[in-house]
C-alpha positions, 0 to 999 in steps of 0.5 A: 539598274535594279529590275521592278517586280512584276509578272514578267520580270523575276524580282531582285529587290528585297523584301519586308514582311508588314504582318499589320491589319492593314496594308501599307499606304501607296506613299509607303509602298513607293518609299520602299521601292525607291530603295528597292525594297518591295512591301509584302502584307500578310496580317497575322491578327484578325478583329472579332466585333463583340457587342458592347454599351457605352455609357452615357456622361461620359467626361472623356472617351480613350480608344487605343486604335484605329479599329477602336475608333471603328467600333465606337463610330456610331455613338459619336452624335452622342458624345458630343460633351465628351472629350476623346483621347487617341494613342497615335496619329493614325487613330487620331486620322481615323476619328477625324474620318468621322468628323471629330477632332481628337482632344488629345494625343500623347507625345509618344504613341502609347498608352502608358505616355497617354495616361502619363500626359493626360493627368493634368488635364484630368479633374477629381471625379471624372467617368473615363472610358477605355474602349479598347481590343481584348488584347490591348494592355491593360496596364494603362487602365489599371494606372488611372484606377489605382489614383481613386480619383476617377470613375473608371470603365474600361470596355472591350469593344472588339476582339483579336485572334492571330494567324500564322503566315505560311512559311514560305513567305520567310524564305524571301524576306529580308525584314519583317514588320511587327506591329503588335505584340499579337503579331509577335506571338503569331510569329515566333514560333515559326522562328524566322531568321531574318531582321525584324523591324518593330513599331515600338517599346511593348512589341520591342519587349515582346520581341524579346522576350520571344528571343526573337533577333536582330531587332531594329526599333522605329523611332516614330511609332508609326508605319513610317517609323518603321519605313524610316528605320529600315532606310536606315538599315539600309543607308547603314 
C-alpha cells in the first residue's frame, strides 16, 4: 500500500508540476492521488490589470479566458444586447459566475475553431470585440479582419509576464503541466528532463518548438484533459 504525502510521512507518490494561473481543483487533485500521483502548482505567469474602454454597440464580445471574463465582469449590466463568445468551458464557467450565459463555445478550445465555427453566425457589418491578454494570439483577430466584413476591435484588457520555478521542483516531478504557450518559455530554458503534458495544439507547437520532449497532448483541451492524458500514461 502506497503511503499518502503529508508532514509525517516521506512521500512515495509521483508528481505533475501544474504551472497554470490557477490550482487545480479538489475533484482534480483526488484523481491524481487515486493513482498515486500528487499535484504540485507553481504558476510560471502572472495577470497585470491594464486600463481599458469598451465600446458601446457592440454586436458580439470574444474573451479567450477566464481572467478575460474577469476583467470585463463589470460592464456586463451594459452588454446586455451583446452576444458573448467563450474559447473554453472554463471561460464559459467563469461568465456564468457572473450571470451570464455565453452565447457560443467552439467545439474545440481555440481561438482559431472559435472564428472557424462562429462564421455563420456572424452578419455582414458586425462591431466584434476581442478582449483578450497581451499574450494571447493574435492569429484569431487577424482571421476575422481580413474577411472586410466586419468592424473589428481587439483590446488587450490585462497583461502576462512569466516567472521562472526554482529548479529544485524539477528534480521530483514526473510530469510537468504546461497550460500556455507563456508557461513554455518560462520553462524551457531551464531544460527539465521530465515528460511534459500540454493542454493543447499551440502549447504543443510551442513545446516543440522549445525542443522540449516527451510531449504528451490532452485530448479535451482542459485541466482534466491533462489529468485524463496522464492516467493514460500511467495505465499505458
Amino acid at each position: 500500500m502506497a503511503v499518502k504525502s503529508s508532514r509525517h510521512f516521506q512521500m512515495t507518490y509521483k508528481q505533475v508540476l501544474f504551472t497554470g494561473s490557477r490550482p487545480p481543483t479538489n475533484e482534480q487533485v483526488a484523481r491524481l492521488r487515486a493513482v498515486a500521483i500528487e499535484s504540485v502548482h507553481y504558476p510560471v505567469i502572472e495577470t497585470q490589470p491594464v486600463s481599458f474602454t469598451l465600446p458601446k454597440e457592440i454586436d458580439w464580445l470574444i474573451v479567450t479566458s477566464p481572467n478575460g471574463v474577469h476583467r470585463i465582469a463589470d460592464a456586463l449590466p451594459e452588454l446586455a444586447e451583446t452576444r458573448i463568445a467563450v474559447v473554453g468551458r472554463k471561460t464559459a464557467d467563469v461568465l456564468v459566475k457572473y450571470g451570464r450565459q455565453a452565447d457560443f463555445i467552439p467545439s474545440t478550445y481555440t481561438g482559431d475553431a472559435l472564428v472557424a465555427e462562429l462564421g455563420p453566425y456572424l452578419s455582414d457589418g458586425n462591431h466584434i470585440v476581442f478582449a483578450r491578454g497581451n499574450r494571447s494570439r493574435q492569429a484569431p483577430v487577424e482571421q476575422l479582419r481580413k474577411l472586410n466584413r466586419f468592424t473589428i476591435e481587439d483590446i488587450i484588457t490585462y497583461e502576462t509576464v512569466t516567472r521562472r520555478p526554482p529548479e529544485a521542483l524539477f528534480k521530483t516531478a514526473t510530469y510537468i503541466g504546461l497550460q500556455s504557450p507563456s508557461a513554455v518559455e518560462a520553462i524551457a530554458p531551464l531544460a527539465p528532463q521530465t515528460t511534459f503534458i500540454v493542454i493543447g495544439t499551440i502549447t504543443e507547437q510551442a513545446a516543440k518548438a522549445a525542443g522540449l520532449q516527451p510531449i504528451h497532448v490532452a485530448r479535451e483541451f482542459t485541466v482534466d484533459g491533462m489529468i485524463d492524458r496522464i492516467i493514460e500514461e500511467e495505465s499505458a
